[in-house]
C-alpha positions as CSV (number, residue, x, y, z in Angstrom):
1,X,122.6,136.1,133.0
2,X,122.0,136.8,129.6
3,X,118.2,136.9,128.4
4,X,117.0,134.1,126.7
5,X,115.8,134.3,123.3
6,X,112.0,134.3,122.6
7,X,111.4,131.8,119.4
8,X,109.6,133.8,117.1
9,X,108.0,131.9,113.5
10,X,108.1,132.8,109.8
11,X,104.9,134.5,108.7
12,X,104.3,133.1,104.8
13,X,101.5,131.0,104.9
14,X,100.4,131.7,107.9
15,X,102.6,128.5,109.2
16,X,103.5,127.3,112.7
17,X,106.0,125.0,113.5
18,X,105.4,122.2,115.0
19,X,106.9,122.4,118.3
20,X,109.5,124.8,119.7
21,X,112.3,123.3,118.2
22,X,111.6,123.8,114.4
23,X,110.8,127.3,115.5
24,X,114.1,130.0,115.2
25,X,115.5,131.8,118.0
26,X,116.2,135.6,117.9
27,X,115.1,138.7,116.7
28,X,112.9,139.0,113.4
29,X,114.9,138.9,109.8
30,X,114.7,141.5,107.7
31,X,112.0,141.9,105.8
32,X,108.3,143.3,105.8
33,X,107.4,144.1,108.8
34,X,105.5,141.7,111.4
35,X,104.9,141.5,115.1
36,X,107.1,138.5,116.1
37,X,104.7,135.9,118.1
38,X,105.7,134.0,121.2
39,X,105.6,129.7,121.2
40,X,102.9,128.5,121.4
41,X,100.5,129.6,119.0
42,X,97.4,131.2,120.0
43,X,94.4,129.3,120.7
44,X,91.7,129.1,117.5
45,X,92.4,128.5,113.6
46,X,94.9,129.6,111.9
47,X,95.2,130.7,108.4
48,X,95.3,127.5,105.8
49,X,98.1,129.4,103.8
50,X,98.2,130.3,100.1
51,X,97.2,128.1,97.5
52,X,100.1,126.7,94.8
53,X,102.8,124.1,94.9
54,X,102.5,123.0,98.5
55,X,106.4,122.6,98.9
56,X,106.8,126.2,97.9
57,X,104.8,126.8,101.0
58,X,107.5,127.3,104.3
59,X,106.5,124.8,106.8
60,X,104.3,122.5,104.5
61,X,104.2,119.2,105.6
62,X,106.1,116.5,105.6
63,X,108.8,119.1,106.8
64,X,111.9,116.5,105.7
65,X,112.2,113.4,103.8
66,X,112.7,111.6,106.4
67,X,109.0,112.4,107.7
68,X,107.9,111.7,104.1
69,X,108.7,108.0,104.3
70,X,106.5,108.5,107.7
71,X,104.3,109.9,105.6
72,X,104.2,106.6,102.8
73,X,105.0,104.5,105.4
74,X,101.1,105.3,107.0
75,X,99.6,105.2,103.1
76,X,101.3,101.6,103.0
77,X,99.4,100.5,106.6
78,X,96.4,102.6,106.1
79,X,96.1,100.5,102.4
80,X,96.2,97.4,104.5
81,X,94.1,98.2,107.2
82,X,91.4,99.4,104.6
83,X,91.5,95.8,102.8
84,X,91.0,93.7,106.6
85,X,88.5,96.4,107.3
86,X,86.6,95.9,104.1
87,X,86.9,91.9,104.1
88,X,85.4,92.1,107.9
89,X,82.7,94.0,106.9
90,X,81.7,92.0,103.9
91,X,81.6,89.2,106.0
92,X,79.3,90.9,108.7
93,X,77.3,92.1,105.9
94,X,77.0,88.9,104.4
95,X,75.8,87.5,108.0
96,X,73.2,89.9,108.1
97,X,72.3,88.5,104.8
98,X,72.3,85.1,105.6
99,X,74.7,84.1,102.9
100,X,78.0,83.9,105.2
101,X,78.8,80.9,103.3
102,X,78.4,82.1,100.3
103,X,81.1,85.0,100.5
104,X,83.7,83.2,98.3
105,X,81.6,82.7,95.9
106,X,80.2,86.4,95.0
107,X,84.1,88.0,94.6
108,X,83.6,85.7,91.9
109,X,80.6,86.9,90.6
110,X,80.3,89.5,87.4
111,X,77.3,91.5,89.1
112,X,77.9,90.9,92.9
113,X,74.7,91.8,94.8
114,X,74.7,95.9,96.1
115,X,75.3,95.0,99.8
116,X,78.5,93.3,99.0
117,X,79.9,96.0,96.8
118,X,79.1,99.0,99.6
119,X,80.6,97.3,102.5
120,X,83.8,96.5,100.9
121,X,84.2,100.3,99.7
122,X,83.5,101.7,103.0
123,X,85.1,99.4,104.9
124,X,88.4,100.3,102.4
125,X,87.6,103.9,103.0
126,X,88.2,103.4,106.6
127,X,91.7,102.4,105.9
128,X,92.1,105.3,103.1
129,X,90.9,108.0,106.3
130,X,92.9,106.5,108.7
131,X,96.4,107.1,106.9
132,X,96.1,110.8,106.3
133,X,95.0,110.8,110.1
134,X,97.7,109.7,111.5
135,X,99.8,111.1,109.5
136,X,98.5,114.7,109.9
137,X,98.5,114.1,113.9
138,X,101.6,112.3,114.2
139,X,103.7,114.1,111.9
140,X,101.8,117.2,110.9
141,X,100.0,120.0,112.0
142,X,96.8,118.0,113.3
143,X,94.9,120.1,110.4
144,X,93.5,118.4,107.5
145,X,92.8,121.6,105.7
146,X,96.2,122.9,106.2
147,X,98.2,119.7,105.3
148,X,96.3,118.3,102.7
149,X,94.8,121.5,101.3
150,X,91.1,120.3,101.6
151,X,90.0,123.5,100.4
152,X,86.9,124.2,97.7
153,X,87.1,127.3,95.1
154,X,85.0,128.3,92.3
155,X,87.9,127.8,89.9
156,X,87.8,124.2,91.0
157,X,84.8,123.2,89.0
158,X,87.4,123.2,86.1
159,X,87.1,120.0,87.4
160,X,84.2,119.2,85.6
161,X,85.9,120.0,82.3
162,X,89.3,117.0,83.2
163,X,86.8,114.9,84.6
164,X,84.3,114.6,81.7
165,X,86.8,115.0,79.3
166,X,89.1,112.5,81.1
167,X,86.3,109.6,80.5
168,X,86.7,110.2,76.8
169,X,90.3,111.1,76.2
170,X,90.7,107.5,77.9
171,X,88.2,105.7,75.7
172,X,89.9,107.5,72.6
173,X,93.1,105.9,73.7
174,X,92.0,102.5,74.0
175,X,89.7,102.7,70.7
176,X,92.6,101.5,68.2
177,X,93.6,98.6,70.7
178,X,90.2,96.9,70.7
179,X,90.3,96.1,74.4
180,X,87.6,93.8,75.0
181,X,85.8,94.2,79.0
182,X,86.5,97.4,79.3
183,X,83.7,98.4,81.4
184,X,83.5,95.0,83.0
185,X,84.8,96.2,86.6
186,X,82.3,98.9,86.6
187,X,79.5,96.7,85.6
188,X,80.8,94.7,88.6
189,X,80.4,97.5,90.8
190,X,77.1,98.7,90.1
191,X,75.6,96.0,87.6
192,X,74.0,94.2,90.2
193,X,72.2,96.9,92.0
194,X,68.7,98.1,91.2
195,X,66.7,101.1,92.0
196,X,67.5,102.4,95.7
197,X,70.6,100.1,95.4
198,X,71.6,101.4,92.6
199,X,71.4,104.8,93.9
200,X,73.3,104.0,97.1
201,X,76.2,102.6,95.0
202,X,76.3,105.4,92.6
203,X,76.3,107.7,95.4
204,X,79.3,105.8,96.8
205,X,81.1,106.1,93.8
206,X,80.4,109.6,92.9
207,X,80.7,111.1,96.0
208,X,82.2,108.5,98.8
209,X,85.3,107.8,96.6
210,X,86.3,110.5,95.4
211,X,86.7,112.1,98.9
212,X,88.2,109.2,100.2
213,X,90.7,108.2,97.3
214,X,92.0,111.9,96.9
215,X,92.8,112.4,100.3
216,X,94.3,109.1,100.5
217,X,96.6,109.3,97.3
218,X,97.1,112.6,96.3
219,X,97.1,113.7,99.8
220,X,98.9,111.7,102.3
221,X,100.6,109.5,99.6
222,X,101.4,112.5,96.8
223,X,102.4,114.9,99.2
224,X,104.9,112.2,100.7
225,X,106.7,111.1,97.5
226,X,106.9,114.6,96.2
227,X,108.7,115.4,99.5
228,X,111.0,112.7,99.1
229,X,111.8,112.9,95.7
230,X,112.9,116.6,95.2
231,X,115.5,118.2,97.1
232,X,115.0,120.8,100.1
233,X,116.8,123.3,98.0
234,X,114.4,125.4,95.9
235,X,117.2,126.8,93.9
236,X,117.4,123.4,92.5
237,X,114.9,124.2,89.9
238,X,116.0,121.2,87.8
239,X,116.2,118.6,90.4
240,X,112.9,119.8,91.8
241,X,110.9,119.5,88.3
242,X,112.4,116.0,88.0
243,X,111.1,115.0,91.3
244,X,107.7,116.3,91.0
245,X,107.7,114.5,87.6
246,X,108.6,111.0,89.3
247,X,106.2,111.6,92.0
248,X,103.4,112.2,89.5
249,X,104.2,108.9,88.0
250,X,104.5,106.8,90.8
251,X,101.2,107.7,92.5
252,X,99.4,107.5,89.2
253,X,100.8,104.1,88.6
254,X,100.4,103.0,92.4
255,X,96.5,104.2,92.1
256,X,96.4,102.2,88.9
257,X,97.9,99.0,90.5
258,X,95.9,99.5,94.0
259,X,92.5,99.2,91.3
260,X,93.4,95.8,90.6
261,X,92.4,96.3,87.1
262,X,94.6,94.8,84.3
263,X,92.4,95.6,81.4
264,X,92.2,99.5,82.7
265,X,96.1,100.1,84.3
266,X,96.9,102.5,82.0
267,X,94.0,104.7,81.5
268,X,94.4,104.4,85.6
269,X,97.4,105.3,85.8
270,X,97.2,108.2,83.0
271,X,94.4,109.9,85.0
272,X,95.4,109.5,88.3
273,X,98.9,111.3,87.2
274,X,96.6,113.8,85.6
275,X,95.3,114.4,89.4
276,X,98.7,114.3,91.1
277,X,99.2,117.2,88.6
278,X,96.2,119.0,89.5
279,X,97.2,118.4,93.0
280,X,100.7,120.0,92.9
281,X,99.8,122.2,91.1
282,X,96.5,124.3,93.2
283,X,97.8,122.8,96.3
284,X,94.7,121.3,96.8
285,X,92.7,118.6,96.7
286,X,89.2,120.4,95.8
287,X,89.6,120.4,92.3
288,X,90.8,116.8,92.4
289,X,87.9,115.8,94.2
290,X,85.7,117.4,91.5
291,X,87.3,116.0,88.7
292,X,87.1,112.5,90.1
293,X,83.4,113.1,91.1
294,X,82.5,113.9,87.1
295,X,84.8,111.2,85.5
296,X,82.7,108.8,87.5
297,X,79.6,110.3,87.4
298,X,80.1,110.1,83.3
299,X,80.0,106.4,83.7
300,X,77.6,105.9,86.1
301,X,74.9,107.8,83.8
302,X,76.5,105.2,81.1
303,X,76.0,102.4,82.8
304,X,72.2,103.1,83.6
305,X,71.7,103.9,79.2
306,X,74.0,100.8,79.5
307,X,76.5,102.8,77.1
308,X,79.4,101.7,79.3
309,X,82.4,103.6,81.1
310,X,85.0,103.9,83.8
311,X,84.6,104.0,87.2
312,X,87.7,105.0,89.3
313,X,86.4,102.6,92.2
């Protein structure tokens, strides 16, 4: 009986497949040399891989296109499970408040109170962690360092610089349009709150969302349509550039819309493509993160000198 073949794995990156079948058969190709590994992996972390374009990475997940639409297809229910999640606990919150029958009215309002605000961000956020979740365990590899590159640098506080500069290149923009409410939505979100309130919202907004909504759209969602918009052929240099670009696009304009924003869409949209970019570009979301964390920090010292700004809520 011949011997059967031990499946052995391709060392860039550090990658493993994810189960025995994605793995090849055979001896080792040519090529540096490395001690071919046995399935499964060992037991205790493995190494998170290079930084870069994540689909220049072998083995990055999604794998395919077809566990891409897996991928937008969780985005799409964890969206949906964030908004029940957020109206339930605006309503519990409001029961605890006494003012349960009050609840329609305060959407309604320009400076809803602080409790109303925080429960229906972290009840969203709920939705936001539970996509990438299930996506990294259902179709990944159960890491969210590795799939969605949640990784921190020092080069990532280059952040700062798109961040900051972010809040005015958008207010520079809509200068010659005379755009009146601008900064209505973010007086909405932390207009009503005062002194520890205050704080607790602006600590939501500077640090709560943009954890949250980068992991959410420029990593479970991003790394989804940039999978199914280029082809698996990297020689396809101009395919693949064209499908980046059109991923960029479409999350940036799908973070603008999820906003719900008119008066704001397109500085939205221009700035959360600015982040897809970031995010293809270091393969991570750390800088991301960062430059989310200063664009809204900007206009949460604005509001409180009540100059005004944008808050990527």
């Amino acid at each position: 009986m011949p011997p059967v073949p031990v499946p052995t794995y391709p060392p860039p990156g550090g990658w493993w497949p994810s189960s025995p079948s994605q793995a090849p058969v055979g001896p080792p190709q040519a090529g540096p040399p490395w001690p071919p590994q046995a399935w499964p992996p060992p037991a205790g972390p493995q190494p998170a891989g290079p930084s870069g374009p994540f689909l220049d990475v072998p083995g990055s997940v999604p794998v395919d296109r077809g566990k891409a639409v897996l991928w937008i297809v969780f985005a799409l229910l964890g969206y949906v499970v964030g908004q029940l999640v957020g109206s339930v606990a605006v309503l519990l919150a409001a029961a605890v408040q006494g003012q349960l029958h009050q609840v329609s009215s305060l959407s309604h309002l320009a400076q809803p109170p602080a409790w109303y605000i925080a429960s229906g961000l972290v009840g969203l956020w709920v939705g936001f962690f539970l996509a990438p979740l299930v996506a990294t365990k259902a179709q990944g590899s159960g890491s969210f360092v590795r799939d969605f590159g949640l990784r921190f640098r020092p080069v990532d506080l280059l952040g700062i610089v798109i961040g900051v500069g972010g809040q005015f290149v958008i207010a520079a923009l809509y200068l010659p349009f005379h755009v009146k409410n601008l900064t209505a939505p973010a007086q909405k979100l932390t207009g009503g709150a005062h002194g520890g309130a205050f704080l607790v919202i602006a600590l939501l907004t500077v640090v709560g969302a943009p954890f949250f909504e980068e992991l959410f759209f420029r990593g479970v969602l991003f790394r989804g349509l940039a999978r199914l918009f280029t082809p698996a052929s990297a020689a396809r240099v101009g395919a693949r550039a064209a499908g980046v670009v059109l991923a960029v696009v479409v999350d940036g304009l799908v973070f603008a819309l999820a906003h719900f924003e008119p008066a704001q869409f397109a500085g939205l949209a221009l700035f959360g493509m600015a982040l897809a970019a970031v995010s293809y570009r270091t393969g991570r979301l750390g800088m991301n993160m960062v430059a989310h964390a200063s664009f809204n920090l900007v206009a949460v010292i604005a509001l409180y000198s009540a100059r005004g700004g944008v808050i990527l809520h």
